[in-house]
MILUM-843692 format. One record per residue (C-alpha): x, y, z; residue in three letters; residue number from 1. Coordinates in steps of 0.1 Angstrom, whole numbers, padded with zeros to 4 digits. Layout:
BEGIN
NODE    east   north      up     r     k
NODE       X       Y       Z   ALA   NUM
...
//
This chain:
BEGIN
NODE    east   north      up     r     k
NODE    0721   -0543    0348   UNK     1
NODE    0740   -0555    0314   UNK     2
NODE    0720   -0547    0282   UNK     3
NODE    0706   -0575    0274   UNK     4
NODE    0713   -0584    0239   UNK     5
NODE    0675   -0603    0232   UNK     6
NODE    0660   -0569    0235   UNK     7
NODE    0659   -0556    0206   UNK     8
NODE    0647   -0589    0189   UNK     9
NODE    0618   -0590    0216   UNK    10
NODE    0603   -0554    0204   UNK    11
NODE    0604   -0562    0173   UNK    12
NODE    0593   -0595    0171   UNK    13
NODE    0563   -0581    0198   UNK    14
NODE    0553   -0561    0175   UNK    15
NODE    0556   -0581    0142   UNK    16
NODE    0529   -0603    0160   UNK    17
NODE    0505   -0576    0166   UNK    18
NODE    0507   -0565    0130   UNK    19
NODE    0530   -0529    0140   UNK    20
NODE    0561   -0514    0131   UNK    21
NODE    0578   -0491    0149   UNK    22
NODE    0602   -0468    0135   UNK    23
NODE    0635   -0480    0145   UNK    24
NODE    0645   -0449    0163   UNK    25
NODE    0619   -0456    0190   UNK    26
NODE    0629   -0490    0194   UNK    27
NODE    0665   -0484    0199   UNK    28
NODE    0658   -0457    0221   UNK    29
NODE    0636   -0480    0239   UNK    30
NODE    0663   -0508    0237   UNK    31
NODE    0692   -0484    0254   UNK    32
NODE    0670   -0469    0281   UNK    33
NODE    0660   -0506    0289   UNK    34
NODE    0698   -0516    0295   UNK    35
NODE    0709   -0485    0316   UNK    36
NODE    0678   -0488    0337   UNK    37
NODE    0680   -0502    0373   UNK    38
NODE    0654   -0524    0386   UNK    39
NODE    0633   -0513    0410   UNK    40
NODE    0619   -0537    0441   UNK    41
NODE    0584   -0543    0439   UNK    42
NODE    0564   -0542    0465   UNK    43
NODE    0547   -0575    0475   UNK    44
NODE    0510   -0577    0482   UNK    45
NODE    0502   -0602    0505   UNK    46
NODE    0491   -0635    0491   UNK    47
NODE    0506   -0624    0457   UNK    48
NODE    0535   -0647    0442   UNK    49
NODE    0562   -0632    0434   UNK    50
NODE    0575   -0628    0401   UNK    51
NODE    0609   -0646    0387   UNK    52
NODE    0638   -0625    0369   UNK    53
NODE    0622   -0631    0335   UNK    54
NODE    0584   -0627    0344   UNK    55
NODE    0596   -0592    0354   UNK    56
NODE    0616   -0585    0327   UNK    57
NODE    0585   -0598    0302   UNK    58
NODE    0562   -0576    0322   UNK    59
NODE    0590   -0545    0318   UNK    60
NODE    0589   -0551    0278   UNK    61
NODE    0553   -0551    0273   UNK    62
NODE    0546   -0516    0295   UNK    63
NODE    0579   -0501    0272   UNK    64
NODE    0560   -0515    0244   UNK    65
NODE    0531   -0504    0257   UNK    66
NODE    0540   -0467    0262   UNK    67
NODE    0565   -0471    0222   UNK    68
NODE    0533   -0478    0207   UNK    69
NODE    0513   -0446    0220   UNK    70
NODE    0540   -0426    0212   UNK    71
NODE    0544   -0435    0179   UNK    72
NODE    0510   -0433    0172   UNK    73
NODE    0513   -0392    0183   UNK    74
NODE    0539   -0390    0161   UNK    75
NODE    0534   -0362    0132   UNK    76
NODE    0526   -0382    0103   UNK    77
NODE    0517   -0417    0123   UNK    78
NODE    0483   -0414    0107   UNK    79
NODE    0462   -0418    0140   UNK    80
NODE    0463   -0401    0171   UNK    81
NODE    0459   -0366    0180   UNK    82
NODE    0428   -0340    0175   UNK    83
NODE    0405   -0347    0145   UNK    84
NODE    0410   -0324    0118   UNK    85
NODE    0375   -0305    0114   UNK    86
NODE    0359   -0309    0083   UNK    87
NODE    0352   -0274    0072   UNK    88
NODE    0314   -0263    0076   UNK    89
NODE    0298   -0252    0046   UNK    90
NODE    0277   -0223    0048   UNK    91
NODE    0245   -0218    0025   UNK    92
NODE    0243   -0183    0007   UNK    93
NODE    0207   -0174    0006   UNK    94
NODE    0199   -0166   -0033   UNK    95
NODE    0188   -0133   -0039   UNK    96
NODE    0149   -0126   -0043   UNK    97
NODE    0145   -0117   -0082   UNK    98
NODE    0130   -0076   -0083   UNK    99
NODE    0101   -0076   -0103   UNK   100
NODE    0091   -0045   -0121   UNK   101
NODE    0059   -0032   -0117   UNK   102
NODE    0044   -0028   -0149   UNK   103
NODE    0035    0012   -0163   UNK   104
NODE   -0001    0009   -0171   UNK   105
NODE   -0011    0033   -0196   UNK   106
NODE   -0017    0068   -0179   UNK   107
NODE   -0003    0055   -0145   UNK   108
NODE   -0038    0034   -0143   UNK   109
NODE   -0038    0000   -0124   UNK   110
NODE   -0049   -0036   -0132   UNK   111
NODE   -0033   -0041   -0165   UNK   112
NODE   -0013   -0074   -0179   UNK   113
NODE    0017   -0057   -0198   UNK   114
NODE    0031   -0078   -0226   UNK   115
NODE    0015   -0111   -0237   UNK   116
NODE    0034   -0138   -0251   UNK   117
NODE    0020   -0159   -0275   UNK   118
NODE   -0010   -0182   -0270   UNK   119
NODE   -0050   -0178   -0254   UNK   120
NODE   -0054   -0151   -0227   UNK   121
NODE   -0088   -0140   -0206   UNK   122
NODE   -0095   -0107   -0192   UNK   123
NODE   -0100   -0102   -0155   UNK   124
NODE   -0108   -0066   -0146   UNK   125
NODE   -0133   -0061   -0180   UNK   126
NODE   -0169   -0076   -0175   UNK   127
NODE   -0186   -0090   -0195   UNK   128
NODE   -0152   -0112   -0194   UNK   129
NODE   -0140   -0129   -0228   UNK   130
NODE   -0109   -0150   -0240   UNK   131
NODE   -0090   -0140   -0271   UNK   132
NODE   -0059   -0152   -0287   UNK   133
NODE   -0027   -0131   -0299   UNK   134
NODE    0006   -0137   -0313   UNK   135
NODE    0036   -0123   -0297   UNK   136
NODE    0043   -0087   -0297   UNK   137
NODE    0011   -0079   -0280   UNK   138
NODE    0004   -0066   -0247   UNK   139
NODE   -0024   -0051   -0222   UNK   140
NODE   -0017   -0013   -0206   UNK   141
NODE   -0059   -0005   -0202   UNK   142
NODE   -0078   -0026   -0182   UNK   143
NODE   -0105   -0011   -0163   UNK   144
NODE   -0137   -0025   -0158   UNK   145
NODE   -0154   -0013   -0187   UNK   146
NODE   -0126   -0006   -0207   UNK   147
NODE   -0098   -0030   -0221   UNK   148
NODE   -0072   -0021   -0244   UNK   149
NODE   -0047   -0047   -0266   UNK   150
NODE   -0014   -0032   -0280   UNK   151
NODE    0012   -0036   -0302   UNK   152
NODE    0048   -0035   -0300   UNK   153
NODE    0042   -0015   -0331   UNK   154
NODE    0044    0019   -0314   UNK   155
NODE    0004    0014   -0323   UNK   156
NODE   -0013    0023   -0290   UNK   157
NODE   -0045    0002   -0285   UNK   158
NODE   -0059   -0002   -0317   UNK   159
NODE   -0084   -0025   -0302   UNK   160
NODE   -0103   -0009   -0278   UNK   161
NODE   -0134   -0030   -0262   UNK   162
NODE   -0162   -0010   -0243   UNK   163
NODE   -0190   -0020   -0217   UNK   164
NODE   -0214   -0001   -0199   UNK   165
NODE   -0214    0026   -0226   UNK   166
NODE   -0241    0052   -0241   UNK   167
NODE   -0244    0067   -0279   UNK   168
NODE   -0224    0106   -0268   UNK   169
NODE   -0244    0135   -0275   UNK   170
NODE   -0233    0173   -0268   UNK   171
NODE   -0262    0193   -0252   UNK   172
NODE   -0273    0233   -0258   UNK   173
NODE   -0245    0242   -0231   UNK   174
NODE   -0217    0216   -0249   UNK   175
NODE   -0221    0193   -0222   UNK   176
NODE   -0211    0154   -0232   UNK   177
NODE   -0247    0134   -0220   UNK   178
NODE   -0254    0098   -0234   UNK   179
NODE   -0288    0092   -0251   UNK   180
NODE   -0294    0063   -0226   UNK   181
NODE   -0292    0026   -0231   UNK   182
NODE   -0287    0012   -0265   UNK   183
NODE   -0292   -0017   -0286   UNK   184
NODE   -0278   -0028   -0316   UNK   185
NODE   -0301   -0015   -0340   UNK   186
NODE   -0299    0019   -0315   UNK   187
NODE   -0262    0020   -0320   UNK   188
NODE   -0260    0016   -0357   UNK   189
NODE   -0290    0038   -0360   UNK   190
NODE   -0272    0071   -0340   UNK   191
NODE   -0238    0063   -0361   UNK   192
NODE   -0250    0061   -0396   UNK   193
NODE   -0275    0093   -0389   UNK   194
NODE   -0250    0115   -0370   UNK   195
NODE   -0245    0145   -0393   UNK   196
NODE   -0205    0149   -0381   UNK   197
NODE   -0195    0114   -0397   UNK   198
NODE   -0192    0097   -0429   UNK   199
NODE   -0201    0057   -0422   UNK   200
NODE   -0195    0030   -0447   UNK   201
NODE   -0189   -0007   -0456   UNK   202
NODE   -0220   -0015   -0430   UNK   203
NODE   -0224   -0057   -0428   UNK   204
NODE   -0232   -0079   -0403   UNK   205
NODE   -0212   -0112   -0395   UNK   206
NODE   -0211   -0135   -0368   UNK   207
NODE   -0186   -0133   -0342   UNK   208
NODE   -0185   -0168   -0324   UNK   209
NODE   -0219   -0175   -0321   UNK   210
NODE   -0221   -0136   -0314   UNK   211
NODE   -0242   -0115   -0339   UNK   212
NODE   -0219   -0086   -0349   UNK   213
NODE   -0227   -0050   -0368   UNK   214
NODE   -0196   -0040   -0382   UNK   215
NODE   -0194    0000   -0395   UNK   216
NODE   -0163    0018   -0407   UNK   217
NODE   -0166    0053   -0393   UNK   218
NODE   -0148    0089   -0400   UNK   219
NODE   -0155    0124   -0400   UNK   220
NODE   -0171    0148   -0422   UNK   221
NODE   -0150    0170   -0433   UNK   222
NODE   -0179    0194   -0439   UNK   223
NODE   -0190    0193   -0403   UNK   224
NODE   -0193    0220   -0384   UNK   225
NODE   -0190    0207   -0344   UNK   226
NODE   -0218    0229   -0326   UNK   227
NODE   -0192    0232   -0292   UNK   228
NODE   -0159    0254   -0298   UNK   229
NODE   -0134    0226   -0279   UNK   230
NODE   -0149    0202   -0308   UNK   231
NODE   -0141    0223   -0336   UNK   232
NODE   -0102    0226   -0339   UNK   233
NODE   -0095    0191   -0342   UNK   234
NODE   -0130    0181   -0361   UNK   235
NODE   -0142    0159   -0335   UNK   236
NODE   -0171    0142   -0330   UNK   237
NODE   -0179    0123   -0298   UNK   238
NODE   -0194    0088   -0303   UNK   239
NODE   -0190    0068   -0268   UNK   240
NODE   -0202    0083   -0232   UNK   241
NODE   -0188    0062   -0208   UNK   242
NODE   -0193    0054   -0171   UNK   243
NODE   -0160    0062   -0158   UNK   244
NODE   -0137    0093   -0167   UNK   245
NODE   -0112    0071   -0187   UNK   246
NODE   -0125    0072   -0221   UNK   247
NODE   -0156    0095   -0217   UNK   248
NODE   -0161    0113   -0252   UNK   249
NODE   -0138    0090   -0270   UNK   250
NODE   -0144    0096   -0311   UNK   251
NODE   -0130    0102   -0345   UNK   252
NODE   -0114    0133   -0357   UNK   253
NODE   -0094    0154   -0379   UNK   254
NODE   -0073    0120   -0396   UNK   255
NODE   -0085    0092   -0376   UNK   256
NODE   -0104    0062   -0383   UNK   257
NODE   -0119    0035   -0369   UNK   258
NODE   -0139    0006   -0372   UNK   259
NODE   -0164   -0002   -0352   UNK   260
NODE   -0180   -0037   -0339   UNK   261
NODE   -0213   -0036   -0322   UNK   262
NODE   -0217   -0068   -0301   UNK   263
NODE   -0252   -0080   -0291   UNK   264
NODE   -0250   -0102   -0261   UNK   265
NODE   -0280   -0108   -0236   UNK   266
NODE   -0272   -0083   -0207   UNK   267
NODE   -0257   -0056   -0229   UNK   268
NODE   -0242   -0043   -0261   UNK   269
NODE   -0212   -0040   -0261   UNK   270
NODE   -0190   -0021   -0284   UNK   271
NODE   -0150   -0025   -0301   UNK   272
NODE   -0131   -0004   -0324   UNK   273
NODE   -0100   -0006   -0341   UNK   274
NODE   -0085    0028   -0345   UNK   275
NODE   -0062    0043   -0364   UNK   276
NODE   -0055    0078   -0346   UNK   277
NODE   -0037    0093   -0375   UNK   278
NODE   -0030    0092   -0412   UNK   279
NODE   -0066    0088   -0429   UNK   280
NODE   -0079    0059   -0449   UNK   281
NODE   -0047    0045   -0458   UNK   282
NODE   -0031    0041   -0421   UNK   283
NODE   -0066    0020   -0409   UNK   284
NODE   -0058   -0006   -0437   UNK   285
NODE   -0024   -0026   -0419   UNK   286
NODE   -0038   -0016   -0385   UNK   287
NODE   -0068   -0039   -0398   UNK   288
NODE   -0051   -0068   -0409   UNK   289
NODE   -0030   -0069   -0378   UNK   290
NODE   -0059   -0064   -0353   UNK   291
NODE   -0089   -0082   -0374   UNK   292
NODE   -0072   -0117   -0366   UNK   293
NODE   -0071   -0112   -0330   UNK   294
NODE   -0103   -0098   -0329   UNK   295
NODE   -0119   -0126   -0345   UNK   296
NODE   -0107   -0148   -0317   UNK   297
NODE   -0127   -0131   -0290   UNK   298
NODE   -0148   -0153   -0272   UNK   299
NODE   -0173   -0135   -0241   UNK   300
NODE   -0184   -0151   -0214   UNK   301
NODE   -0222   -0161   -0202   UNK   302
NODE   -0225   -0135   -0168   UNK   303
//
C-alpha cells in the first residue's frame, strides 16, 4: 500500500484532541511503518458487517495510537509510567538513656540527697521529719534515721548536724561509752553545763517556730584531764550516745566548737549542733552566720 499522505496529520490531530503530544520521532516512525505495512484479511465472524477501506484504516490508526501513547509514556523522562520510585524509609534512632551517677554518701552510707538547689526541702530517712530552707551551695551526704547532716560547698563538712533518739554520753569505770538514759531539756542542759571536761557559755532560750529551744555554746576545758587514755590525746569529751554506730560518742575536742540546740518536742528531745571541727573560737563565728539562717528555717513535723 502507498503511504498515505493524511497520516501524519491524523496522529497528530488524534492526539491534539485528547490533550497529548507525542514526540515527533514516534509519530514519524509510526507514520513510515503505517505506509510499508501490508494489510492483513480479517477474519469475518458470522453475523458481523464487514468493515469498508477507511473503517479499517481508522481502526488501524487508533490501535498505532494506541500502542504510540504507551510507549511514550515508558519513555525515560515521559513523567509517568514505569516502577514508583520508593520514597526512602526513615528510620528512628532510639535516644540514649541519660547515666545517672549514684551519689557518694558520706562514708559510703546510703539514703542521702546530695546537693540541694535553692529553695524548701523535707527530710525523708530522719524522724521526727522537718522542712528547712537553704540557698544554693548546700547539700545532704548523712541521712540516717536518727542522724541528718546539711553541707556546704565550703569544704565545711556538716556543720549542722541534727540528732534523734540520742542519750547525754558518759564513760564508765572500764572507759566504756553508756548514755545516762532518756533526757529532757532541762536534763540535757543540766549534764552540759555541769560536765567538768567543758567550758559552756552564752546559755538563752529562744523559740524556734513555735518550738521552745535551749541554745548553749560548748568547748573543752583545757584543764581537763579525760579519765579514759583514747580521750586524752585529742582532749575529748563525749557528749551524744547514740542508737546506731554512726555518730556514737560524737563531742568537742582539742580546737573544735560547737553550738548546740536542744529542741523540746512532745515525743522527744531532740538535739542540733553546728560545729566547727577545727580552729577555736574564731572559726565557729562564719560557720554561724552561714548555718544560723538555715537553721532557723527548720520546721518538724507532728509524728
Amino acid at each position: 500500500m502507498n503511504r498515505s499522505p493524511d497520516v501524519a496529520v491524523v496522529l497528530r490531530a488524534y492526539l491534539a484532541d485528547d490533550g497529548l503530544t507525542a514526540p515527533d520521532r514516534v509519530l514519524d516512525v509510526v507514520d513510515e511503518r503505517i505506509g510499508r505495512q501490508r494489510q492483513r484479511r480479517s477474519w469475518r465472524l458470522p453475523r458481523r458487517p464487514s468493515m469498508n477501506t477507511y473503517a479499517k484504516l481508522a481502526a488501524g490508526v487508533a490501535a498505532i495510537v494506541f500502542v504510540a501513547i504507551a510507549g511514550w509514556q515508558l519513555l525515560p523522562g515521559s513523567g509517568s509510567g514505569g516502577k514508583p520510585t520508593p520514597s526512602p524509609t526513615s528510620v528512628s534512632t532510639p535516644r540514649p538513656t541519660p547515666t545517672v551517677e549514684p551519689i557518694a554518701c558520706e562514708n559510703n552510707l546510703t539514703g542521702c540527697t546530695g546537693p540541694f538547689v535553692a529553695g524548701e526541702h523535707r527530710t525523708s530517712n530522719f524522724a521526727p521529719a522537718f522542712r528547712f530552707t537553704t540557698p544554693s551551695g548546700w547539700g545532704n551526704y548523712v541521712a540516717l534515721g536518727s542522724i541528718y547532716g546539711l553541707t556546704t560547698s565550703l569544704q565545711r563538712a556538716d556543720p549542722i548536724l541534727v540528732w534523734s533518739n540520742v542519750q547525754p554520753a558518759q564513760r564508765d569505770a572500764a572507759c566504756v561509752l553508756s548514755g545516762t538514759g532518756s533526757a529532757s531539756v532541762d536534763d540535757w542542759v543540766g549534764y552540759l553545763t555541769n560536765h567538768p571536761g567543758l567550758v559552756v557559755s552564752n546559755i538563752h532560750q529562744t523559740d524556734l517556730n513555735g518550738t521552745p529551744v535551749r541554745i548553749l555554746d560548748v568547748a573543752p576545758d583545757p584543764t581537763y584531764e579525760a579519765p579514759c587514755a583514747d580521750d586524752r590525746p585529742d582532749r575529748t569529751v563525749p557528749i551524744i550516745k547514740s542508737a546506731i554506730p554512726e555518730g556514737d560518742g560524737y563531742g568537742v575536742g582539742f580546737s573544735s566548737r560547737a553550738r548546740i540546740y536542744v529542741v523540746g518536742l512532745e515525743t522527744e528531745t531532740v538535739i542540733i549542733t553546728i560545729y566547727s571541727y577545727s580552729g577555736g573560737d574564731a572559726a565557729l563565728t562564719p560557720i554561724l552566720a552561714e548555718a544560723e539562717p538555715i537553721m532557723q528555717t527548720f520546721t518538724f513535723e507532728a509524728p
